[in-house]
Structures are given as C-alpha cells and as structure tokens.
VEXKOLTI-401018 format. One record per residue (C-alpha): residue in three letters; x, y, z. Coordinates in steps of 0.05 Angstrom, whole numbers. Layout:
> ALA X Y Z
...
***
This chain:
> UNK 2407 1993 2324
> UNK 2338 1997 2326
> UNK 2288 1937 2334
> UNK 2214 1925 2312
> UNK 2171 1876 2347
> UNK 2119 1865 2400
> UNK 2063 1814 2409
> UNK 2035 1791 2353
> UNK 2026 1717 2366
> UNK 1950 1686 2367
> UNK 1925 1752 2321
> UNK 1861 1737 2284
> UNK 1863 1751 2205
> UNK 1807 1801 2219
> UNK 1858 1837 2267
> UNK 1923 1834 2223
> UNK 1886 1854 2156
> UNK 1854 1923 2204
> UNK 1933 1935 2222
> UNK 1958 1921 2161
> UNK 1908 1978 2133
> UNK 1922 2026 2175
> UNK 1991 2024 2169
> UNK 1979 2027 2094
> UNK 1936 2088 2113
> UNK 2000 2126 2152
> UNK 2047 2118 2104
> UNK 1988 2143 2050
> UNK 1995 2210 2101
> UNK 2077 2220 2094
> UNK 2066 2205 2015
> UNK 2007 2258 2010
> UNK 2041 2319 2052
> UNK 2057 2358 1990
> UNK 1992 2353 1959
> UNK 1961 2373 2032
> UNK 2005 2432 2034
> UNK 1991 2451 1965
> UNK 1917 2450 1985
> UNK 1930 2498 2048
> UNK 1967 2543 2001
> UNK 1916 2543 1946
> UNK 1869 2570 1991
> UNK 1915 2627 2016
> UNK 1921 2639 1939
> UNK 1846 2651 1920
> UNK 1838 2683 1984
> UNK 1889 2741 1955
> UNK 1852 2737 1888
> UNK 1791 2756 1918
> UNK 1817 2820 1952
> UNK 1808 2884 1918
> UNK 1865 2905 1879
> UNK 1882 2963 1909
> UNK 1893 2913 1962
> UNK 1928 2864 1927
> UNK 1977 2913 1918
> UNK 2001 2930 1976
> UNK 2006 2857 1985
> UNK 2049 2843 1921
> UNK 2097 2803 1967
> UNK 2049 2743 1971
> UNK 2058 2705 1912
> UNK 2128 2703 1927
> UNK 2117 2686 1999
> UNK 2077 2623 1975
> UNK 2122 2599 1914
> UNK 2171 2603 1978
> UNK 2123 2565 2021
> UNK 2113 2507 1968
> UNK 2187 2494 1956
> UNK 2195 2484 2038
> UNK 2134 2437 2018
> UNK 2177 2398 1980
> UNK 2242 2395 2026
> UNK 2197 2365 2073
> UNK 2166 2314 2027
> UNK 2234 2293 2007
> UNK 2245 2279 2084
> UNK 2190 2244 2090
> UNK 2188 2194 2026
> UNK 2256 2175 2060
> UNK 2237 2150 2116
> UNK 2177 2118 2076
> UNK 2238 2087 2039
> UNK 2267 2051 2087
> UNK 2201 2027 2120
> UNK 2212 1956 2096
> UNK 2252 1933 2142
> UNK 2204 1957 2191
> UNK 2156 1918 2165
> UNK 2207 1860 2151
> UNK 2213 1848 2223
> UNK 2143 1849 2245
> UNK 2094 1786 2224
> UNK 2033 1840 2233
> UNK 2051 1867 2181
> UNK 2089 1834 2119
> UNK 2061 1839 2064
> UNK 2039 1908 2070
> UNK 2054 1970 2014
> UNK 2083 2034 2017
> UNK 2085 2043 1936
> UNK 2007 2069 1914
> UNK 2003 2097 1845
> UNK 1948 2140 1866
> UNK 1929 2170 1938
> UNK 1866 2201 1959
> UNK 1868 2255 2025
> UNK 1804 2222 2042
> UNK 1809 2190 2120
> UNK 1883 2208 2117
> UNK 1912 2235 2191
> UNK 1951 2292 2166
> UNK 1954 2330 2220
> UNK 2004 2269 2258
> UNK 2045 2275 2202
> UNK 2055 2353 2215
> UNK 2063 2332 2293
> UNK 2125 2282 2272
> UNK 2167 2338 2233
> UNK 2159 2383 2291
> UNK 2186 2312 2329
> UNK 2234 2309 2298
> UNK 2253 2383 2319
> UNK 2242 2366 2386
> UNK 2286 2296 2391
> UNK 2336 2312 2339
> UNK 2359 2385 2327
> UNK 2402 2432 2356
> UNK 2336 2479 2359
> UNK 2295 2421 2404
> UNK 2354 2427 2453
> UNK 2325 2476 2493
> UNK 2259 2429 2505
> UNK 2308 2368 2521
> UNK 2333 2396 2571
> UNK 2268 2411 2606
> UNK 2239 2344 2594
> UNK 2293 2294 2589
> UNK 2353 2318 2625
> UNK 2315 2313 2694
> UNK 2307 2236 2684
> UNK 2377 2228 2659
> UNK 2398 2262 2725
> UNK 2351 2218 2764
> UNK 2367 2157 2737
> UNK 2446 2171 2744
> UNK 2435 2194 2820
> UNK 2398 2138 2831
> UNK 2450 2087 2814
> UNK 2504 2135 2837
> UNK 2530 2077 2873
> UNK 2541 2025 2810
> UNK 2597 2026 2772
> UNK 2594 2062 2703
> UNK 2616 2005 2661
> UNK 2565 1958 2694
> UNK 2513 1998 2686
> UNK 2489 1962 2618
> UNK 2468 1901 2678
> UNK 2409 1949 2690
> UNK 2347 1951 2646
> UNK 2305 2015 2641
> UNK 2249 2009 2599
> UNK 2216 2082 2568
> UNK 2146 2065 2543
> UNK 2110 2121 2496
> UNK 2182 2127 2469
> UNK 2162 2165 2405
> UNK 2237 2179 2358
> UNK 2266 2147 2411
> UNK 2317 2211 2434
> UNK 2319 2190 2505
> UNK 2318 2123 2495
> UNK 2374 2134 2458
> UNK 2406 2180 2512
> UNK 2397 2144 2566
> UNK 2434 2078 2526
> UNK 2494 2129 2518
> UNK 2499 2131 2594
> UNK 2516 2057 2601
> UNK 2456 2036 2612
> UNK 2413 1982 2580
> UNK 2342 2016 2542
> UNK 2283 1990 2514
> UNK 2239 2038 2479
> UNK 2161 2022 2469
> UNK 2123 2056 2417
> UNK 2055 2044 2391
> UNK 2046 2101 2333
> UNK 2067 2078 2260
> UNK 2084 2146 2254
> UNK 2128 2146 2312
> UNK 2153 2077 2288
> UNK 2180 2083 2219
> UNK 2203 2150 2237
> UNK 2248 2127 2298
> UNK 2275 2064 2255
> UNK 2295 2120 2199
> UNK 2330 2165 2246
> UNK 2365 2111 2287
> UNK 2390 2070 2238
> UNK 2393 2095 2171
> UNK 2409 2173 2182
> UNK 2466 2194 2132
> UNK 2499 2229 2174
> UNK 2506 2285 2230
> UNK 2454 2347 2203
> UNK 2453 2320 2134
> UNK 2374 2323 2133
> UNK 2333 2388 2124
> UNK 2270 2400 2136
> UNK 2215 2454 2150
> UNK 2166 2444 2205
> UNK 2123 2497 2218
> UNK 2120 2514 2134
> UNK 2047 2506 2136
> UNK 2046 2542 2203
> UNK 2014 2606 2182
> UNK 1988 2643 2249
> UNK 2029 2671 2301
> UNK 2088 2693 2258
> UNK 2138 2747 2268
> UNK 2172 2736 2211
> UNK 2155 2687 2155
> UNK 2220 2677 2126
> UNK 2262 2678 2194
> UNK 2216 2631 2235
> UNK 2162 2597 2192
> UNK 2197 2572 2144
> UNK 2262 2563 2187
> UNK 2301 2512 2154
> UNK 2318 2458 2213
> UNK 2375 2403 2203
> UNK 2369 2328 2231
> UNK 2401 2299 2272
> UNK 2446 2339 2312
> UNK 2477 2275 2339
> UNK 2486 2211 2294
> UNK 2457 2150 2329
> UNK 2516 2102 2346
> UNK 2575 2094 2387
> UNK 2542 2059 2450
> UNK 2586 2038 2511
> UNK 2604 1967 2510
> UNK 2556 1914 2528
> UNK 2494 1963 2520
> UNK 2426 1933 2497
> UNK 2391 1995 2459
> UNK 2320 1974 2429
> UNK 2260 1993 2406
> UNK 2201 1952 2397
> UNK 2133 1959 2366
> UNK 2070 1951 2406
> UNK 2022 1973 2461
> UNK 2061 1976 2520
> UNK 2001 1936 2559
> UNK 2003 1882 2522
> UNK 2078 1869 2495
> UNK 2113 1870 2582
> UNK 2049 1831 2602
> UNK 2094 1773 2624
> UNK 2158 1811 2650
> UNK 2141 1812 2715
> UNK 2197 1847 2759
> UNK 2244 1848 2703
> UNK 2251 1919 2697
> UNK 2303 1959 2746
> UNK 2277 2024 2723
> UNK 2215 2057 2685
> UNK 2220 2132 2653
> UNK 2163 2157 2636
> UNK 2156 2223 2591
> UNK 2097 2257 2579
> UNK 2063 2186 2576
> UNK 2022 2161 2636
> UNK 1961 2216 2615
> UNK 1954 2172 2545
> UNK 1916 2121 2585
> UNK 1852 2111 2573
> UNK 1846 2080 2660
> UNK 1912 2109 2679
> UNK 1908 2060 2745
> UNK 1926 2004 2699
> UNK 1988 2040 2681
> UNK 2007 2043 2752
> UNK 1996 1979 2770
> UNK 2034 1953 2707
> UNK 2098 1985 2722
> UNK 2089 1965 2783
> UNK 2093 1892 2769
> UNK 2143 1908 2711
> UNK 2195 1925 2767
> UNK 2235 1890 2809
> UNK 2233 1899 2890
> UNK 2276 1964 2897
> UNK 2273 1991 2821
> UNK 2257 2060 2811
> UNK 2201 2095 2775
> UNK 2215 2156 2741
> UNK 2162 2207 2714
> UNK 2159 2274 2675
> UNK 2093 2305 2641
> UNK 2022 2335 2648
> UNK 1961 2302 2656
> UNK 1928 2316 2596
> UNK 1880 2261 2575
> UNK 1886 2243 2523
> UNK 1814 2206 2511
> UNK 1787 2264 2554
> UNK 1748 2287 2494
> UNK 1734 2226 2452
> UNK 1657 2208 2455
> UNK 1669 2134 2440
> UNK 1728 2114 2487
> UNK 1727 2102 2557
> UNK 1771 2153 2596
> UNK 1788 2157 2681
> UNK 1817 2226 2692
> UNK 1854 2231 2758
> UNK 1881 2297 2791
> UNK 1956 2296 2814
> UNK 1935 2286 2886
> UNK 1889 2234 2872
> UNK 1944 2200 2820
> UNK 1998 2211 2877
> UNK 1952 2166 2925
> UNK 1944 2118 2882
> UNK 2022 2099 2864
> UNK 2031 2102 2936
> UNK 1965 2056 2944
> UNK 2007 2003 2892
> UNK 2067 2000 2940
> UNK 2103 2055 2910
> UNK 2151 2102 2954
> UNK 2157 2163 2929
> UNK 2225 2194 2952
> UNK 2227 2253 2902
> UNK 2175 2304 2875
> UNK 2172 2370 2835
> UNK 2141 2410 2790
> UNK 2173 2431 2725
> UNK 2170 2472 2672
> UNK 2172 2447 2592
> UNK 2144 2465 2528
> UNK 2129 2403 2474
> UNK 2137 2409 2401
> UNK 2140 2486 2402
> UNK 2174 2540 2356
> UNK 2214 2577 2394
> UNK 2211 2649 2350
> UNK 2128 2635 2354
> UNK 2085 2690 2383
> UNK 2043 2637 2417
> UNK 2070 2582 2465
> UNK 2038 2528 2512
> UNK 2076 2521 2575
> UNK 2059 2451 2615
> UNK 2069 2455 2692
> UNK 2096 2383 2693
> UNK 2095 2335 2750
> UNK 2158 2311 2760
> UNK 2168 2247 2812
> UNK 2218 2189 2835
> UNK 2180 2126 2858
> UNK 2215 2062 2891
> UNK 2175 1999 2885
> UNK 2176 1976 2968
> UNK 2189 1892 2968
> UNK 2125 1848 2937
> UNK 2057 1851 2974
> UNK 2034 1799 2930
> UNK 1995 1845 2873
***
C-alpha cells in the first residue's frame, strides 16, 4: 500500500555511502532499545542499593516494579525488531540505499539516537491506537473537515481525481485517512524512523490490535500510578490499513519534501500540513514551495505550532517567524487566506501523566489566487 522513493538520481558515492550509514545507524537504535532500557533500569537498581536499609524496606516493592519494567522492555523490543524485519523491502525500493544491513552481530549505544526511537512508540500511540484518538481528533480531524468542506461541491466517488499531498507525514495516519475519504494522498517523509515504521504499519500489520507495546515503560517521572499508566500496555493498530475507495492513489514516498516535488509545479490540488511548516530551517521556502506545488485555485491546509525546530542548533541556519509575520508572508506569495483559528492539541502525550504540554495551534485555510508568475 505503501511506497518508498524520492530523488535519488545524480547522488555522489560520498552521499549514498553517508545515507546508507545512517540508516544502518537507525535501525542499530530499534535493535539496541532493550539494552538502553536495561541501562536506565540498572541505574534505578544501584540507586535502591545505595539507600539505607531501613529505607530499602519500605521500598521492598521496587525490585518487582523493575523485573515488571524490563519485561515491558522486551514487549517493546519484540515490536520493534518487527518492523526492523520487514525493512527490506524498504530498502528494496530505494537505490539510496540497497545494499544496506539491518542484521549486526554486535551493537554499540555509542552515537545511537535513542531518544527518536522512544518518540516513534509513543507515534505509534498517537497514529494508531484507540488511546491516540483523543489527539487525532484535535490535530487531524480539522483538516479532514476542511478538506471535505472545501470540495463539498465534487462528487464523492470522483474525489480520487484530486491530489492532496501531506509532507512531514510521519506513520502516515492521516495520510491514510484522508485516502479513506476518496481522495487521492501522497505522504512525504524524511525520518528513517518514520519510514520503516510507516511501511510496517501500512502494509505488513497482522491484523486489527494484534500488536502490543509499552510506550512510556522507561517513562519514570510524572506517574500516578506505575502499573496503571506507565507501563500501560497499548495495542496497534486500532484500524487495519486497507479497504480504500475505488480508484484511490494512497502513497508514501521517501525523501526531503524540497527536493523530491521540485518539478511538480501546480500539480497538487491540495497541501495539509500537520505540525510541519516550523521543521524548516527558512520556513519562507516552505511557503513559496507549496505555493508553486499547487494549482491556480488549490487549497492550503495547515495545523501546528511554530516551534523551530533548528531554533537551538548552533550549526544550522534557522529563520524564526511569528504568526503575524508568517501570516504576511503566505499572503505576500499569493495566498488567500479564507479560514483561520486557533486550536488546541497535545502531541505524543500520555493521557493518565501528571505533566502535559498543550500547543495553542495555528490553524488556517489558504487558496492559491491564479499565477503571478513566481
């Protein structure tokens, strides 16, 4: 269902062997999660050791609490080493990278991004659970609604003549939805971990909440109740991929969303965005590439914050724009903006958590006014 691919024509060897590493290095990170953990939990366990005894015990529950905590550990390694499983024919349909490994005898931690691969699980929550519902509904349902008001006046079984394309696409939920509304979707992603993860869940899922994982095992602040909400068991996915309405194109494709549409000029009738435009690192090329990517009269639908993502990186370039500034300048690129709001969402959170981050989203509908000649 789901499709790898992307630019990859004129690639140096230099170029191909750094990709080829680092996706080598990500798929290191989903094989290593277990030993990570068990590191985390080691450290809780000579942490207790040193307490006094006395103290110790009145916290006799502990070693129980972690033997508990290592076997969600290895639920969620299983998970993971499946979709590291069927990674080859992610790689099998990308030139990039064939001839790549995801078999290594021996892993080191050393320059591994472990953290991302804690991030996907809780994606996963978010895309594909009944418990990431909630967060769906703040986030995606507003673009559904959009899109389908939009195009109110096209008939429902020609909608799959109209191409929306959802860039930053990530396990490719909305993607996904939006294809189960008639319409034709591309999905754009540019993380690995995002990658292999999405081609796992969309075309090789066993079936409807046959997958169990734990996110927020190794989540260890902020807990009400460790057995209840951190190490919550959470079933994927609530919805098996398939099914689509005749005539539907559903994709995803590999790639930096810059580079891989540079030549589809107004061959887009819609862009969603989701909690995307703020990973540029000069967010006006972002706007004036979905301008061009649209046809005269297609629609441009965003949802998210504006946090920068390369605010705080010393060695990358990063333009940070306000909302009113970012508002002038999609009108400034011949933009109409017909439709504006602010909205609430949470991203990637456990619900039974004492702590949550609410974002105060900007929510907008854009129409692309006929050619100027950008």
């Amino acid at each position: 269902m789901a499709a790898a691919g992307g630019s990859e024509t004129g690639v140096s060897d230099e170029t191909r062997r750094a990709e080829r590493d680092h996706f080598e290095s990500v798929i290191r990170a989903f094989l290593y999660y277990r030993e990570h953990g068990l590191q985390i939990i080691k450290k809780a366990e000579v942490s207790y050791s040193r307490l006094p005894q006395p103290h110790q015990n009145v916290l006799a529950h502990l070693p129980a609490k972690f033997e508990a905590q290592k076997r969600c550990l290895e639920v969620n390694q299983q998970f993971l080493s499946t979709i590291v499983a069927h990674a080859g024919s992610f790689t099998a349909n990308s030139h990039l990278l064939q001839g790549t490994s995801t078999d290594f005898k021996f892993i080191s931690g050393e320059g591994l991004d472990m953290d991302k691969i804690r991030c996907t699980l809780r994606q996963f929550v978010r895309d594909w659970s009944d418990e990431g519902a909630g967060e769906r509904k703040q986030s995606y349902k507003p673009i559904t609604e959009a899109l389908e008001s939009y195009y109110s006046h096209y008939p429902v079984d020609q909608r799959y003549r109209l191409r929306v394309l959802l860039p930053g696409a990530g396990l490719g939920r909305l993607t996904y939805d939006i294809a189960k509304l008639g319409f034709s979707a591309q999905g754009c992603e540019f993380s690995y971990q995002m990658l292999i993860s999405s081609n796992f869940i969309l075309n090789y899922a066993p079936g409807e909440k046959s997958l169990s994982l734990h996110p927020w095992a190794l989540s260890c602040s902020n807990v009400w109740d460790a057995e209840r909400d951190q190490f919550k068991q959470v079933l994927v996915p609530d919805e098996l991929p398939g099914g689509l309405p005749p005539n539907v194109d559903f994709s995803m494709v590999a790639g930096d969303f810059l580079e891989v549409y540079r030549n589809q000029v107004g061959e887009w009738d819609c862009v969603a965005t989701c909690f995307f435009i703020d990973t540029a690192s000069n967010v006006v090329q972002y706007v004036e590439h979905i301008h061009s990517l649209l046809a005269d009269g297609g629609i441009w639908i965003n949802l998210g914050p504006l946090l920068y993502h390369y605010s705080d990186s010393p060695d990358v370039d990063s333009t940070e724009l306000s909302y009113s500034e970012l508002r002038l300048l999609v009108l400034h690129y011949g933009f109409d903006i017909k439709e504006e709001a602010e909205r609430t969402c949470y991203y990637t959170q456990n619900p039974n958590s004492m702590m949550h981050t609410i974002y105060n989203c900007a929510f907008f509908v854009a129409i692309k006014k006929p050619s100027r000649g950008w």
